[in-house]
N, C-alpha and C positions, 0 to 999 in steps of 0.2 A: 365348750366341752360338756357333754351328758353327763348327768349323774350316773353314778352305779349303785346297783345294789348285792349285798354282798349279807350273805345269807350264813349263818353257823352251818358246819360242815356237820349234821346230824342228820344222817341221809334213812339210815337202817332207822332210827327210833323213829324219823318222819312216815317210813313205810310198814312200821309195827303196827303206828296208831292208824293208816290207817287202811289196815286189814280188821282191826279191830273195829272200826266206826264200819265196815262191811258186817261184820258179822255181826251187830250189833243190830245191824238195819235188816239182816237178816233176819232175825229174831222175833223183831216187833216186828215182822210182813207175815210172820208164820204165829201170829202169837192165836189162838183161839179166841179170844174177846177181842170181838167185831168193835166194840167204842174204844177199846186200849188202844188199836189199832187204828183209828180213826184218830183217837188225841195225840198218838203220839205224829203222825200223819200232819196231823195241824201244828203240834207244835214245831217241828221242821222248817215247816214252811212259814211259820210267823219268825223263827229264827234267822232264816236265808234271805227274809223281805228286810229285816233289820239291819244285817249286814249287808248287805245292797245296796241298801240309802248310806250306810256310814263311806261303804267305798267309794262311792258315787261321789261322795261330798269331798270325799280325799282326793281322788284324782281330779277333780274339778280345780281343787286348790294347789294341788301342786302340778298342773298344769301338762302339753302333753308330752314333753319329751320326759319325765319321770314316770308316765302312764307306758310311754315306750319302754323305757328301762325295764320294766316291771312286767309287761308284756312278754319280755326276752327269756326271764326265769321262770321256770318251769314250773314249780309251785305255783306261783305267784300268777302266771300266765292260766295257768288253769284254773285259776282261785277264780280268777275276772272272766275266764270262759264260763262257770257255773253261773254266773250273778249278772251272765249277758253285757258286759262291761268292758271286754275287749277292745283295744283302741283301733284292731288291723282289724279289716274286714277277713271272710271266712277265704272267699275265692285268692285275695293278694294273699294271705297265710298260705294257700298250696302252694302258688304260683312264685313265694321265694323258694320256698322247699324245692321246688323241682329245679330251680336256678341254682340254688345250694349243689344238690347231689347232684349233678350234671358234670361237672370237670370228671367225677370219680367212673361216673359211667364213659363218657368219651377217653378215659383213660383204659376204659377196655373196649373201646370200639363201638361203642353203642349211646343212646342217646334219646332221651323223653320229651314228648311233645303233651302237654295238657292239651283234652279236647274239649273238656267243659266241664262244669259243676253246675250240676239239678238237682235241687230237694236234698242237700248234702253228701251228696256221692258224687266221688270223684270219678272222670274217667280221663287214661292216660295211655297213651302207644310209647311201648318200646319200642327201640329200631336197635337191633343187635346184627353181629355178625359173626357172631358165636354159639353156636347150639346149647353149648355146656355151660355158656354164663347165666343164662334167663331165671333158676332159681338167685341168684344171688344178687341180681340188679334190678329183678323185681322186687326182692325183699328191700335191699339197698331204698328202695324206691318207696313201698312202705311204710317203712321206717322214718325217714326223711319227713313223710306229710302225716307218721301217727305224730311224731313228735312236734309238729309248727299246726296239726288242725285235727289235736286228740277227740273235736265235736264231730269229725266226718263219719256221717253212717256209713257209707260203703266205698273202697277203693277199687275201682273196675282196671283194671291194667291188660289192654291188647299187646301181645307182642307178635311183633313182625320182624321176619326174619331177611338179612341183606343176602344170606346163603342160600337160602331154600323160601319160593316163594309158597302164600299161603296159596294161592291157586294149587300149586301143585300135590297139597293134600286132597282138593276137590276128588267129590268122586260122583259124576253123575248123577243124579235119583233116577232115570231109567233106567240106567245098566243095572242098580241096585235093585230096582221092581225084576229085571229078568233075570237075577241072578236067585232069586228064592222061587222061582215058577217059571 
């Protein structure tokens, strides 16, 4: 049996502090003193290398189905995505995500095929058969990989439609050159 981790329910004061560590970091990036800005810059990052080594040391010792556990919580998961420490690789984090949300989508007729990840962007085909679902199982969609791979720089989402093929928006480029001359 896995451990669990089970975290105080202090959701709102976890999201206070940190819009405040935002605006905070905001501050010092806009401070006028080019060396303020510079120490505190270092000090940061002499901070993040410190916690780094402590977690590194931690998940070593408590092994990796606790490193899973820990992976799974969302704090906790993104803690380890800052400090490069993650135990899932980037591409299997999409690729449960889409396994995740998939029953939801096939429960409206439609249904996500990952076709890669480059340079952290994701790219992902819809197959709908709904015109009027594609905002909401794109987001659906979204959703599902901000939450399991909050690191992905870009989420490309093609949709393609079972009702209306994309051919059939084609529209020539010559007929377009003779329709202006």
């Amino acid at each position: 049996m896995a451990p669990s981790l089970k975290l105080p329910p202090h959701e709102e004061e976890f999201r206070h502090r940190m819009r405040r560590v935002e605006m905070l970091v905001d501050v010092l990036e806009h401070a006028a003193d080019s060396p303020v800005r510079a120490a505190a810059r270092e000090l940061m990052q002499i901070l993040l290398e410190l916690h780094r080594a402590g977690l590194a040391q931690l998940l070593e010792a408590a092994g990796p189905a606790v490193a899973e556990v820990c992976a799974r919580d969302g704090r906790v998961g993104g803690l380890l995505l800052l400090h490069d420490l993650h135990p899932v690789d980037f591409e299997t984090r999409v690729r449960r995500a889409v396994e995740q949300v998939r029953p939801r989508l096939q429960a409206q007729g439609a249904d996500a095929e990952l076709l890669g990840v480059v340079d952290g962007t994701v790219r992902l085909r819809l197959r709908r058969g709904s015109a009027s679902s594609a905002p909401s199982l794109r987001r659906a969609l979204e959703e599902a990989i901000g939450e399991a791979a909050p690191d992905a720089m870009a989420i490309e989402v093609e949709v393609e439609d079972d009702a209306i093929t994309p051919a059939s928006f084609r529209i020539p480029l010559p007929l377009v050159g003779r329709l202006g001359g």
